[in-house]
N, C-alpha and C positions, 0 to 999 in steps of 0.2 A: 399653553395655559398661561395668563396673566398673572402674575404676583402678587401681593401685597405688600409691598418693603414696609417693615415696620420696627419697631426695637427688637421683637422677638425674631424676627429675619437676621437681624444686626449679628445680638449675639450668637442669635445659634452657629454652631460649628457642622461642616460638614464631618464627615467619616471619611476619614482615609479609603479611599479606601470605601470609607465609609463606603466602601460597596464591594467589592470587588472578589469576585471571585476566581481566583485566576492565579496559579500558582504555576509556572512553565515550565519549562524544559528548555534552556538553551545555558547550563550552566552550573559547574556542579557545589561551585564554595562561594559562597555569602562574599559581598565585599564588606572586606575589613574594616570598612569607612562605614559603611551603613549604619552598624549598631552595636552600642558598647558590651553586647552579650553574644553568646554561641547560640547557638541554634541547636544545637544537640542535648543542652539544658533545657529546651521546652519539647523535646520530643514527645507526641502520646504515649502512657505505657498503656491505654489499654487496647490498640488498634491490632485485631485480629487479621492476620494476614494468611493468603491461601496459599497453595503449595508455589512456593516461589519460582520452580523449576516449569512451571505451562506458561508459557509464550504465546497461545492463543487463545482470543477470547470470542465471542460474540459481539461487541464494544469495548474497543479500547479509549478512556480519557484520559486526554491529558492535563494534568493538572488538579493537585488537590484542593485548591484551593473553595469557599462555596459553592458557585457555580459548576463544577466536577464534582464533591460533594452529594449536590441536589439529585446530577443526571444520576449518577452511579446509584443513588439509592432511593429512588423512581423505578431506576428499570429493574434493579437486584429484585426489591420491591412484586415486580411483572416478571419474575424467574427467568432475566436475562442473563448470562455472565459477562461480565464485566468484570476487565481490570484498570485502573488508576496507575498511569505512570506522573510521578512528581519528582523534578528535579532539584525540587531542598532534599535538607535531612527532616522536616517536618512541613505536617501539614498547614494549611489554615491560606497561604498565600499571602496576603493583606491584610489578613486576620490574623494577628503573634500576638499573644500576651507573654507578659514577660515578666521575671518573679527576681530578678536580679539585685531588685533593691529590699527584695524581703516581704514585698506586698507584689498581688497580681496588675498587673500595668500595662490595658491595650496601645500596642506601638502602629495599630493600623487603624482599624475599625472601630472604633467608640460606642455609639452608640445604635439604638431601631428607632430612627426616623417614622415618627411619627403610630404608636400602634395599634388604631384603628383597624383593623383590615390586612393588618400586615402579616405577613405570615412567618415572619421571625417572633412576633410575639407570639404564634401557637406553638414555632419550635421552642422558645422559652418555658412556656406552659408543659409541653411535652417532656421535655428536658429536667422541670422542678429545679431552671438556673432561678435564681431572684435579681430583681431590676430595680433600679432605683431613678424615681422621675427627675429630670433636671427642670429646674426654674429660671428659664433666662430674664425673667426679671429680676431675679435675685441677684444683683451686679452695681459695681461701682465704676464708674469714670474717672479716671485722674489727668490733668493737663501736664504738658509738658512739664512744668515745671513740680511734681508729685499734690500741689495743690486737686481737694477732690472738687472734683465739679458737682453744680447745682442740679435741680429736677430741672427747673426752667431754661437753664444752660444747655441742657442736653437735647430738650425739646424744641429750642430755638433752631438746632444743627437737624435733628430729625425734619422741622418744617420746610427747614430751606431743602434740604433733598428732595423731599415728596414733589415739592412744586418744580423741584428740576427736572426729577424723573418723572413728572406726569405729562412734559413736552416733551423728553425723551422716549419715554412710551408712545408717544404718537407718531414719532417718526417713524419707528419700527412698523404702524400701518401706512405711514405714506410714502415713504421713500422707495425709488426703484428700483438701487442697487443697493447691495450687501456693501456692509463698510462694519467698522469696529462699535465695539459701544462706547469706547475711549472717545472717537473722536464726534460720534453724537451729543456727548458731556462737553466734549470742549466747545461743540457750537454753542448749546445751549448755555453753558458758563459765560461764553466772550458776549451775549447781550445781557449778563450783568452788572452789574458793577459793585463787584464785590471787595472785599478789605484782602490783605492776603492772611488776617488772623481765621476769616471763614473761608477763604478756599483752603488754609490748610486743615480746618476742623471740615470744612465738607469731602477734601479726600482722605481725610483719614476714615470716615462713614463707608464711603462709596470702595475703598477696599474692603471692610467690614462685610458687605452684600455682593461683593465678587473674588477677590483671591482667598476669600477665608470660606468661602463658599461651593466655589467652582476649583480651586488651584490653581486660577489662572487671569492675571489681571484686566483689564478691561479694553486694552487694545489688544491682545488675542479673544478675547470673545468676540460673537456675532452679532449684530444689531438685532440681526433678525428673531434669532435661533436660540438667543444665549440662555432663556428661559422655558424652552417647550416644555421641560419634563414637569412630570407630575408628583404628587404628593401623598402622603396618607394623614390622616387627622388624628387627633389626640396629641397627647405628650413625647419625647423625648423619653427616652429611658438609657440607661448606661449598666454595665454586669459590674458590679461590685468585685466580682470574684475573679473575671476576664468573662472575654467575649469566646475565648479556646472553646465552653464548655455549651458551645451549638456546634463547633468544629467537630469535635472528641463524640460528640453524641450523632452526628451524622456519620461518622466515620467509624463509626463503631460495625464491626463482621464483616466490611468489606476488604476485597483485597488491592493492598495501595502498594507499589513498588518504588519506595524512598530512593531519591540519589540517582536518579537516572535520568543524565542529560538527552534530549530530542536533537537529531542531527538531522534527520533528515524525513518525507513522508512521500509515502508514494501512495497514490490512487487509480481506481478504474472501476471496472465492472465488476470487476473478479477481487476484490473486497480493496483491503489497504496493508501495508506493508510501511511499519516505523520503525526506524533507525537508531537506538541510542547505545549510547553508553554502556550499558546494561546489556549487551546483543537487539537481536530481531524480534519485535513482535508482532504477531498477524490476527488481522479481526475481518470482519462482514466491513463494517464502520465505524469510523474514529469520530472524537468527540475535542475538539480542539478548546482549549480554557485560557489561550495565553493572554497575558496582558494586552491594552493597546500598542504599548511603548514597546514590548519585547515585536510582537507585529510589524509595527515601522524599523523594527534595526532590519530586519526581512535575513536575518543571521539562522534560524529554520528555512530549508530547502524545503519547498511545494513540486513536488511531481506527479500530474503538470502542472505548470503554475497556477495560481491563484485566478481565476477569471478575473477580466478587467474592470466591471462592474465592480467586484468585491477590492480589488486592489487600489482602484479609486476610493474607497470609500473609506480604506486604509490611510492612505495619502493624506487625504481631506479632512479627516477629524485629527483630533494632538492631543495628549497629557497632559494634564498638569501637575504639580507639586504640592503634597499640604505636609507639614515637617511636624515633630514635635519635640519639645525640648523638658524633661522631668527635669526636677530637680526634688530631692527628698534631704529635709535638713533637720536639725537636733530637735527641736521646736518650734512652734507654730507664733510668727511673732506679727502676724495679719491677721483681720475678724477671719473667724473660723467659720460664722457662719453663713458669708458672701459667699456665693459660688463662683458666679463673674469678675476678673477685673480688669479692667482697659486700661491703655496707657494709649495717651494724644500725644505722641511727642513730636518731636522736631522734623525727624525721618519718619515719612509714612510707611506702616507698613513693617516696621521695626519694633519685637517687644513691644506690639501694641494689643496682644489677646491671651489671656490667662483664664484656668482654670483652677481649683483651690479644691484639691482629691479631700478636706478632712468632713464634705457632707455626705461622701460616696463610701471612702474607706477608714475613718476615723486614724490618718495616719497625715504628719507632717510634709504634704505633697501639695507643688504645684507645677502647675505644665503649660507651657508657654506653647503656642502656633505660630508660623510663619507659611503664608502659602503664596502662589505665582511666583513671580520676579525675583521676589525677596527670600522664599526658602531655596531656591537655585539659588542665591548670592552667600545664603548662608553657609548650604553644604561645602560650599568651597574653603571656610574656613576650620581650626584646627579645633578639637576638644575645650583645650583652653581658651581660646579665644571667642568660643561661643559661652561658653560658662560667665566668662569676663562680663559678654555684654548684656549680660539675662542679669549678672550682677548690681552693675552698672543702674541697670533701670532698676531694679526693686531697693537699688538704695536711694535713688531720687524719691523715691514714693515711702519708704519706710525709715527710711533716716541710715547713716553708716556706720550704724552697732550692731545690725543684725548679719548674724553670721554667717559663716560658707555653708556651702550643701555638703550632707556629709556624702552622698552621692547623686549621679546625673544619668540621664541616659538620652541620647540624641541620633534620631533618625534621620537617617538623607535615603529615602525614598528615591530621588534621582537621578542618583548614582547606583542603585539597586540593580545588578545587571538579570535577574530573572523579575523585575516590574519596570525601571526606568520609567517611574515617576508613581504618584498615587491613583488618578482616576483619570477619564476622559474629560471633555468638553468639548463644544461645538465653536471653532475659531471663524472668522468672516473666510465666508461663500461656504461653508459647508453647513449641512442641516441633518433633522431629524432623521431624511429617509437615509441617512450613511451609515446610523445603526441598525437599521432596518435594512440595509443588504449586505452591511457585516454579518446579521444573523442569519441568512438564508443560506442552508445547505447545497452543495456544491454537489451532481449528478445524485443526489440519494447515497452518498459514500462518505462526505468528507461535511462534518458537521461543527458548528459553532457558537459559543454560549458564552455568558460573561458580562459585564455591567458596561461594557462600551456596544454588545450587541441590545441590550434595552433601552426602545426609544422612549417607553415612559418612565421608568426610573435610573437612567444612568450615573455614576457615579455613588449609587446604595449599593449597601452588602444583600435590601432586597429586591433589587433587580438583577443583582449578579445570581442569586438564589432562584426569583423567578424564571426566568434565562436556562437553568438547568432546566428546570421540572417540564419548560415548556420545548426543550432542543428532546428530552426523552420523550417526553408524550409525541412526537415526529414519528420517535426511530420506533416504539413500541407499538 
C-alpha cells in the first residue's frame, strides 16, 4: 500500500515495539545497560499461575510477550492447555511500563496505531484501560539554532519532500532491481540543485518518515518493500496509566512460567520437546514468540533445523532500533500544552523528536526518540553522557537556566539480549513474502507468531496481537 507522507506521517511516532509481541527465551538477566530499572519492580502481582510442577501441556508458548499472550488465551479460551514459558522475570516483552520515576512510563510500546478496527482498541474497551488521543499537529519546530520556525517554513521543507518523494515513488514502480531507498533519494536529490541549508532541513524530514518510523534509516530500507504494510484509521491513542494494563488483563488465569531460559527445541511427529533452564517440557506443539533479532543470533537450537524457506526469510529481513530517553524534572519550564517538539539541528537525526508527557499525565515529563543509525550510536554511550546531550539541546531551545532532570530513564533496546533491537523491517532484496514464511508453521508441530511474522501490520503491538489469535486459530 502507498503512503501518504504528510506532517501527521512526520510526527507520528512508531511504537517500539510498537508492536511486538514477543518476549524469548534465550537468557535469563536483563542487561544492565538496557534500562535504569529492575524488572522485578514491574512484575504482575495479579498473574495466576497453575501448578508449577506439570511440565506437559497440550501447547507450549514461548514467550510472554502479546503475541504469546493472544495464542495462550485463544486457545485456554477453546479449553486447550497451555503453558507460557518466558525468559524475563515479567511479562509484556516490548511492552514494560515502568513506574520508576513515580508516574507509569511505556519504555516499549506507546501507543494503538490507529483505532479503527483495531483490536487493541476492543482490548482497551474490554479492559476499562482509558486512552488518551495524541495530536500530531499539536507540535513545534525549532532550528538549529532554538529559533522556532514558521508555518510557511515548515511547509516550504514538507513541499520540497512531497515532490522528491513523488519520483521516488515512482521508481519503486519502475525500477528492476531492489536497491535502498537511500540511494533513490540521492538520485533524485543529485538532479536538484539544492542549497545545503535544504538538504539539511529535507534530511532532517526524511529521517522523520523513516528511522523514527521503521528504526531503520533509509539505506537499509527497501526501495521496494519499505512501505507494504498496512494501516488502521482513526486517531493515535496512548494509556495514560501504562500500556502493562492490556498485558496484565490478558495474562490474567493463565499459566506463565517466569525466568526460564529456551536452550534448546526438539520436534517431529511425536509432538515437541523444550529445553530450558527450568528443566523439560513437553507438548502436542509449541508456539515460538521470539523476537526477530533473538532469531538471527540463531543462539536457540532448532531440532531439526529451521527449513530453508523459513531460515531465509530469517536472514533476509533485520531489526531495527527506536530508543527512548525520559527525562522528568522539578517543573515544567516549556508550553505545556504542545505535545510535539522537533529540533532541526545540525546532526541529523540527533535530539531531533520529543514528546511532552504533561497532556497525557499531568506530570513534568519529557521523552526524546532516536531510532536507526542514530539510537545504535546512542546506546553505545554512558548514562551521563546521554543526559549531557538531551541537555545540551533543550538548553539551545529554552535558554541555560532551566534545570537538570530530577530523574532519567534510557532504553538501549539493542543491546537487549532477549529482543536485540525494537521491531522488524524490510531492508533491500527482502520483502513482504518473508513475513509470510516466517509465519508458516513447520510439519503441523512447530509454530510461529509475532509482529516480524505479520505481513500487514509488522512492527505494531497489533500485528504482534493479531499474529497470536491467528497462529491459535491454526493449532485449534
Amino acid at each position: 500500500m502507498r503512503k501518504q507522507i504528510n506532517r501527521r506521517d512526520f510526527l507520528r511516532i512508531a511504537s517500539i515495539g510498537t508492536a511486538s509481541a514477543i518476549a524469548l527465551s534465550c537468557g535469563l538477566i536483563e542487561d544492565p545497560h538496557l534500562l535504569s530499572t529492575e524488572d522485578l519492580d514491574l512484575m504482575p502481582t495479579d498473574i495466576s499461575q497453575a501448578d508449577s510442577g506439570t511440565r506437559e501441556a497440550e501447547v507450549l508458548i514461548l514467550g510472554a510477550g502479546i503475541s504469546g499472550l493472544a495464542a495462550a488465551r485463544t486457545l485456554v479460551d477453546k479449553g486447550i492447555r497451555v503453558i507460557i514459558i518466558e525468559a524475563r522475570n515479567r511479562i509484556g516483552g516490548r511492552m514494560w511500563t515502568d513506574t520508576s520515576l513515580g508516574v507509569p512510563l511505556d519504555l516499549g510500546a506507546s501507543w494503538i496505531h490507529g483505532v479503527k478496527g483495531n483490536p487493541i482498541t476492543e482490548l482497551a474497551k474490554k479492559f476499562g484501560v482509558q486512552t488518551v488521543a495524541s495530536d500530531y499537529d499539536n507540535g513545534l519546530v525549532f532550528d538549529f539554532d532554538g529559533r522556532e520556525m514558521s508555518d510557511s517554513e515548515y511547509t516550504e521543507i514538507e513541499d520540497l519532500f512531497e515532490s522528491i518523494y513523488e519520483e521516488v515513488a515512482q521508481m519503486q514502480e519502475d525500477t528492476d532491481n531492489d536497491r535502498s531507498l537511500q540511494q533513490a533519494f540521492d538520485e533524485v536529490i543529485s538532479s536538484r540543485d539544492l542549497s545545503a541549508e535544504e538538504l539539511r532541513r529535507l534530511n532532517f524530514y526524511i529521517q522523520g518518515v523513516t528511522s523514527l518510523e521503521y528504526g531503520a534509516d533509509p539505506d537499509d530500507l527497501s526501495l521496494w518493500e519499505w512501505d507494504q504494510d498496512e494501516e488502521f484509521g482513526g486517531n493515535d491513542v496512548v494509556f495514560p496509566k501504562g500500556y502493562n494494563q492490556i498485558t496484565d488483563g490478558l495474562a490474567n488465569g493463565l499459566d506463565i512460567r517466569l525466568g526460564a531460559k529456551v536452550v534448546a527445541i526438539s520436534y517431529g511427529a511425536d509432538g515437541v520437546e523444550v529445553n530450558t533452564s527450568s528443566g523439560m517440557f513437553l507438548a502436542d506443539k509449541v508456539i515460538v514468540t521470539f523476537p526477530l533479532g533473538v532469531l538471527k543470533q540463531a543462539e536457540v537450537k532448532f531440532e531439526p533445523p529451521l527449513p530453508e524457506l523459513k531460515q531465509s526469510a530469517i536472514d533476509r529481513l533485520d531489526m531495527g532500533v527506536l530508543d527512548k530517553v525520559y527525562l522528568k524534572f522539578p517543573g515544567v519550564f516549556w508550553n505545556e500544552e504542545i505535545e510535539g517538539i522537533s529540533y532541526m539541528g545540525e546532526r541529523v537525526g540527533e535530539w531531533c523528536d520529543w514528546l511532552n508527557f504533561v497532556p497525557y499525565i499531568n506530570e513534568p515529563v519529557l521523552m526524546a526518540f532516536h531510532g536507526g543509525a542514530k539510537g545504535y550510536e546512542l546506546e553505545e554511550l554512558s548514562d551521563d553522557e546521554i543526559v549531557a546531550g538531551a541537555m545540551k539541546t533543550l538548553r539551545v531551545i529554552y535558554g541555560d537556566e532551566i534545570p537538570e532532570p530530577d530523574g532519567f530513564i534510557i532504553t538501549r533496546w539493542g543491546k537487549d539480549p532477549l529482543a536485540f533491537g525494537s521491531y522488524s523491517h524490510i531492508p533491500p532484496f527482502a520483502s513482504g513474502d518473508d513475513y509470510d514464511a516466517l509465519f508458516e508453521p513447520v510439519d503441523e508441530v512447530l509454530y510461529f507468531a509475532g509482529e516480524a511474522t505479520s505481513r500487514e501490520y509488522p512492527a505494531t503491538v497489533h500485528g504482534a496481537y493479531l499474529s497470536g489469535v491467528a497462529v491459535a486459530g491454526k493449532i485449534a
